[in-house]
C-alpha positions as a Markdown table, in Angstrom:
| # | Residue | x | y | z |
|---|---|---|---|---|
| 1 | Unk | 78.9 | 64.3 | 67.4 |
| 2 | Unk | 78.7 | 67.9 | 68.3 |
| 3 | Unk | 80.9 | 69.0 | 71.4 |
| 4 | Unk | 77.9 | 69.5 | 73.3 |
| 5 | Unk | 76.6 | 66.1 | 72.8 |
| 6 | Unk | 79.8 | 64.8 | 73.5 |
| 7 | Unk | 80.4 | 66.9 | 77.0 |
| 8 | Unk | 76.5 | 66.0 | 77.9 |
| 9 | Unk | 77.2 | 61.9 | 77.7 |
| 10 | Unk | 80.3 | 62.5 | 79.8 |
| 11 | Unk | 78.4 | 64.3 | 82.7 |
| 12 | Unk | 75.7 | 61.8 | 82.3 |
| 13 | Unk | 78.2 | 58.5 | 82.2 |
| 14 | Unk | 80.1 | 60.3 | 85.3 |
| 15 | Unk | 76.9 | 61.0 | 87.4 |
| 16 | Unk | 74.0 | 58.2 | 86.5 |
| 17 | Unk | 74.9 | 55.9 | 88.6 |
| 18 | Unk | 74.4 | 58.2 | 91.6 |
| 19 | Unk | 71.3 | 59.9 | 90.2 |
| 20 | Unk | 69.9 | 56.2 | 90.8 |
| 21 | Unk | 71.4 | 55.3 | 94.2 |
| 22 | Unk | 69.6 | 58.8 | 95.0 |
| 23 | Unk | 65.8 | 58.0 | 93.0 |
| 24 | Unk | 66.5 | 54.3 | 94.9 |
| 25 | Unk | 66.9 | 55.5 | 98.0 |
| 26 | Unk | 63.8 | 58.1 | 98.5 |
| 27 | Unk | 62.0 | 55.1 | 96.9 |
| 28 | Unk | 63.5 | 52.9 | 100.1 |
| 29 | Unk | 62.7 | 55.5 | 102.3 |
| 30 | Unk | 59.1 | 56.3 | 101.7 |
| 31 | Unk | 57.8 | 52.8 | 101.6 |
| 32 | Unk | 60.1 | 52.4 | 104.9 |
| 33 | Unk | 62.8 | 50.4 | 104.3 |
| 34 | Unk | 65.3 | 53.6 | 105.3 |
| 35 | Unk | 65.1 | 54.7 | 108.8 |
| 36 | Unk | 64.7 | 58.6 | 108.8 |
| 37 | Unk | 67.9 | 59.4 | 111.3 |
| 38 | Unk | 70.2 | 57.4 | 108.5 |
| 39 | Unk | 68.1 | 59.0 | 105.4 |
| 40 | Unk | 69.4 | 62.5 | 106.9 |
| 41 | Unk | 72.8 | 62.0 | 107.4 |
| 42 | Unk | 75.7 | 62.6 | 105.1 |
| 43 | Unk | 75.8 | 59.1 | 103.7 |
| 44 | Unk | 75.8 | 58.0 | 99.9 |
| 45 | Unk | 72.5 | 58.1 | 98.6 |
| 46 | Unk | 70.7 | 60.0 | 101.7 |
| 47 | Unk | 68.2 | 62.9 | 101.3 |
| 48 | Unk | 71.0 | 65.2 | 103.0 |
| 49 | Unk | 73.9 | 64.1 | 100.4 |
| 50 | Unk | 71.1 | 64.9 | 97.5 |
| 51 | Unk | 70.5 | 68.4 | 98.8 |
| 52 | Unk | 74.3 | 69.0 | 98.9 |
| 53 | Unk | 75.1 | 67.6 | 95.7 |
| 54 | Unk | 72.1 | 69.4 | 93.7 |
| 55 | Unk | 73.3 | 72.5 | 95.1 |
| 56 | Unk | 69.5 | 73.1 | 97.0 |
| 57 | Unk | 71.2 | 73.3 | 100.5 |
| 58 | Unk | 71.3 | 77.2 | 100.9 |
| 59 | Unk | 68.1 | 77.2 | 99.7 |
| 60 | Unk | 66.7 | 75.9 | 102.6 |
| 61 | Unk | 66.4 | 77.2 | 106.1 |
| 62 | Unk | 68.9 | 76.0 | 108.6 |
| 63 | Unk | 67.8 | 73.1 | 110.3 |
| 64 | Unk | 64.8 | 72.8 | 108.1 |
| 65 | Unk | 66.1 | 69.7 | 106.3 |
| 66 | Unk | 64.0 | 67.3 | 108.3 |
| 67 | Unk | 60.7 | 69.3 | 107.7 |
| 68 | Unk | 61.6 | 69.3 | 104.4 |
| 69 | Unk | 61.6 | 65.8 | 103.8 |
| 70 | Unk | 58.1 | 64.9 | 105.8 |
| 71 | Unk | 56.9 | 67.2 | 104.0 |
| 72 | Unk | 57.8 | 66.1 | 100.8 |
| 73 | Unk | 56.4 | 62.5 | 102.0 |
| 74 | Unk | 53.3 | 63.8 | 102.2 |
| 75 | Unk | 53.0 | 65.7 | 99.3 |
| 76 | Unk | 54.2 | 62.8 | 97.5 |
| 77 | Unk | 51.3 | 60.8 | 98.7 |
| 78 | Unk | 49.0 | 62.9 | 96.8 |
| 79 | Unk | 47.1 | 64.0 | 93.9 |
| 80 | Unk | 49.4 | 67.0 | 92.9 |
| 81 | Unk | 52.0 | 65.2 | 93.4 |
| 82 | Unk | 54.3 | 66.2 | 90.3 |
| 83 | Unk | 52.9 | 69.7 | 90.3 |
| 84 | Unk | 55.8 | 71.5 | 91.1 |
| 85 | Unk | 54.5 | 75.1 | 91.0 |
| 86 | Unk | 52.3 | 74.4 | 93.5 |
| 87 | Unk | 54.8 | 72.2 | 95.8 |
| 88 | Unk | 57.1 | 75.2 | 94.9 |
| 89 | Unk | 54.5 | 77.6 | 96.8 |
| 90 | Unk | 54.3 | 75.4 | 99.8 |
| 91 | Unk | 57.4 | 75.7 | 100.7 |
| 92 | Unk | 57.3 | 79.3 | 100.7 |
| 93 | Unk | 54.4 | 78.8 | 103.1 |
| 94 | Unk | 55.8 | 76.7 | 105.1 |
| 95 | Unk | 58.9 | 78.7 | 106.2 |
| 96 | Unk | 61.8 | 76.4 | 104.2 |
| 97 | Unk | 62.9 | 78.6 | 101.6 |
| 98 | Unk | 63.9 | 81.7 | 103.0 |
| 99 | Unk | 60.1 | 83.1 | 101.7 |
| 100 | Unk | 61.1 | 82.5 | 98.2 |
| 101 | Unk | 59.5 | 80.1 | 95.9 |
| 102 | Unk | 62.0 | 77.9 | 94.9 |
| 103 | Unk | 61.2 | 76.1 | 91.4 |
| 104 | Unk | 64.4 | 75.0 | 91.0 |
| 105 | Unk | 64.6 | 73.1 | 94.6 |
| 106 | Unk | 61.1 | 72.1 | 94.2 |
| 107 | Unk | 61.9 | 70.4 | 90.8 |
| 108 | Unk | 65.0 | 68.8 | 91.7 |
| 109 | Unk | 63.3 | 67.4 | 95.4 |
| 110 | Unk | 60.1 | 66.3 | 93.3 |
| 111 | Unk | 62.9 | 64.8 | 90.6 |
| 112 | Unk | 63.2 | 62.4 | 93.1 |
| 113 | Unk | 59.8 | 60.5 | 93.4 |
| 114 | Unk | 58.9 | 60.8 | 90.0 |
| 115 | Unk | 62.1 | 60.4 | 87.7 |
| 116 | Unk | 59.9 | 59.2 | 84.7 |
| 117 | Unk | 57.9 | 62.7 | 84.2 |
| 118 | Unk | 59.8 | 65.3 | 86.4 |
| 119 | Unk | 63.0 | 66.8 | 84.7 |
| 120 | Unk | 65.0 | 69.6 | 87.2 |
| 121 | Unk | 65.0 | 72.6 | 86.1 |
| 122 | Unk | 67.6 | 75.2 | 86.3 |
| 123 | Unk | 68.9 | 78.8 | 84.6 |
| 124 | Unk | 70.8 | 77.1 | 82.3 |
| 125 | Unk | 67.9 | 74.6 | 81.7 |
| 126 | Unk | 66.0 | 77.4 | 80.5 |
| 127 | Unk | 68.1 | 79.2 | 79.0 |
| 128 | Unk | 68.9 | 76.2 | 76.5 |
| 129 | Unk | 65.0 | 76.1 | 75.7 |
| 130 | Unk | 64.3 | 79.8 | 75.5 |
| 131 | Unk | 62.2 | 80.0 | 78.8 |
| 132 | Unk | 62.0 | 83.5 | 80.4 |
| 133 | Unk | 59.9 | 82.7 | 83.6 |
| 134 | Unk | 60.5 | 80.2 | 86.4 |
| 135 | Unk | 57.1 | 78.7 | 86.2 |
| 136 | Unk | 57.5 | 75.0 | 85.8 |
| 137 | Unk | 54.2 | 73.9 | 83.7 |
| 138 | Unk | 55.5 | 76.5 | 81.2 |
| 139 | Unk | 58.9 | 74.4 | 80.7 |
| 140 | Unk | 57.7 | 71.3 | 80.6 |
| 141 | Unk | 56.4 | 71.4 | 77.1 |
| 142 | Unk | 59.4 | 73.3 | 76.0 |
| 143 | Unk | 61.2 | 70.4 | 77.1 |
| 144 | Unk | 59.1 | 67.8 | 75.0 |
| 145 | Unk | 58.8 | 70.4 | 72.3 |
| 146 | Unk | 62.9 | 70.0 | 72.5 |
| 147 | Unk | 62.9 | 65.5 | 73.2 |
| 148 | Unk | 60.9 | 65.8 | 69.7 |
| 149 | Unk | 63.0 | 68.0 | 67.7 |
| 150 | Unk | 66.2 | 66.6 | 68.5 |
| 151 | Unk | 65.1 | 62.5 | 68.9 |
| 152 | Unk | 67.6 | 61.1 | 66.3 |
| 153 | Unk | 70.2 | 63.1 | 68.0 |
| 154 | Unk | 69.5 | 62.1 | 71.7 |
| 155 | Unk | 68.6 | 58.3 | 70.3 |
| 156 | Unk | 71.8 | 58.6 | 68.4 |
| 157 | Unk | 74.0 | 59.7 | 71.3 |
| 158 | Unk | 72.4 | 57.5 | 74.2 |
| 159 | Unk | 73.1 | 54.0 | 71.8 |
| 160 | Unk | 76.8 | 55.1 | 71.2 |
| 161 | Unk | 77.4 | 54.3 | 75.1 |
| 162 | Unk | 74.0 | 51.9 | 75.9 |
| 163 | Unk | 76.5 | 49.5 | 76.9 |
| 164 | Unk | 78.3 | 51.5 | 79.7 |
| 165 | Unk | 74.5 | 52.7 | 80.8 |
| 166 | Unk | 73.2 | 49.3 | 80.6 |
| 167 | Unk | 76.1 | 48.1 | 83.4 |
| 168 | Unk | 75.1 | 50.9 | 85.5 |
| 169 | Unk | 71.9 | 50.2 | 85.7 |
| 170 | Unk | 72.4 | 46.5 | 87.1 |
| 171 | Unk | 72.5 | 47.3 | 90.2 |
| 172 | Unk | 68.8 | 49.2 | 90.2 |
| 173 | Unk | 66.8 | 47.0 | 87.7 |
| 174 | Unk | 65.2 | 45.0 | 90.5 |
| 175 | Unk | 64.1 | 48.3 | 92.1 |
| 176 | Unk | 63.5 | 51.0 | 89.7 |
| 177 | Unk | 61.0 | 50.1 | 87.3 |
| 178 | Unk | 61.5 | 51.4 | 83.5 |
| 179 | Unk | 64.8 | 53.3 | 84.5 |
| 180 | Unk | 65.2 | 53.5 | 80.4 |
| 181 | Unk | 62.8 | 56.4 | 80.4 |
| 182 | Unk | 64.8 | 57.4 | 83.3 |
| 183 | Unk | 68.1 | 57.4 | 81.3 |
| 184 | Unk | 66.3 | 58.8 | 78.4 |
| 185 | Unk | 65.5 | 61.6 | 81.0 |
| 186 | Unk | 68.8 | 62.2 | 83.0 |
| 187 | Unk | 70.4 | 62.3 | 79.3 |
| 188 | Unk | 68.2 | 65.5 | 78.2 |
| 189 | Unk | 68.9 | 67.3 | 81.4 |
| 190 | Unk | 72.5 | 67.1 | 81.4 |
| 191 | Unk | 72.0 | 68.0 | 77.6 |
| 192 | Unk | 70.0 | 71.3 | 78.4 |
| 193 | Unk | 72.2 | 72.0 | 80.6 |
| 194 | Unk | 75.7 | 71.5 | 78.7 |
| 195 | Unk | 73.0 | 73.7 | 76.3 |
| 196 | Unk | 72.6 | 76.7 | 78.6 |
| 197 | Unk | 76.4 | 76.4 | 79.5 |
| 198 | Unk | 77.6 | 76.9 | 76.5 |
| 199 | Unk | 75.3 | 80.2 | 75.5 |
């Protein structure tokens, strides 16, 4: 395997398992199993922890965490749902991003609800696949355009360590339904991004 493939598996093997404790715990949280002073505290797994880790945190207004997540609740809830231009936009409206439209945020907080179709974008995201703007719906078929071309390769790469994915995945098969797209998924971001690094 190429050094690329090889330094994407190890990001992906060091930081799956806490990809899902994060997509189980929104999950938890909007069907109300998480109670919302908990969700926003610095605790594995919480909406807080997430922003930190994903690097969104200075993207968002001081104290605007909270409004931040109730409003993502209700976006969630409807129709647009996974369009992340427009949720993107809202956030500008709203006052949480400083009056910037944040893709990358919005992709990356939308990433969340709906792991199976929304991969985070980033510069070096789009870098790897040759996009120039920051608006999402233009790298999403970029991205598939990239899954197709290179589906023996990522096939290849994700069965050499299926069995080390496969035990980290136990503890979520109960709750998160078809997490193999999922791992198909996390594995072509931290590829595109290993990508984009490497430019």
């Amino acid at each position: 395997m190429m050094n690329v493939q090889i330094q994407a598996l190890g990001n992906l093997l060091q930081y799956y398992y806490s990809d899902l404790v994060y997509i189980r715990d929104f999950h938890r949280y909007k069907n109300g199993k998480l109670e919302a002073d908990y969700y926003l505290s610095l605790s594995t797994g919480t909406f807080k922890s997430f922003i930190n880790e994903y690097r969104v945190a200075r993207n968002i207004e001081k104290a605007k965490t909270d409004s931040l997540l109730q409003l993502t609740i209700k976006w969630v809830s409807t129709k647009n749902s996974n369009n992340v231009d427009d949720y993107a936009s809202l956030l500008k409206e709203k006052g949480i991003t400083h009056g910037k439209v944040m893709t990358s945020l919005a992709s990356k907080i939308l990433f969340l609800n709906d792991p199976w179709t929304i991969l985070p974008i980033d510069n070096l995201a789009k870098q790897a696949v040759g996009l120039k703007t920051n608006i999402y719906s233009h790298y999403i078929p970029k991205v598939e355009e990239f899954k197709l071309k290179n589906k023996a390769e990522i096939d290849g790469c994700l069965d050499s360590v299926s069995q080390h994915l496969k035990t980290i995945e136990v503890d979520f098969k109960d709750e998160i339904e078809n997490i193999e797209m999922i791992r198909y998924n996390r594995f072509v971001d931290k590829l595109l991004w290993t990508i984009g690094r490497n430019y």
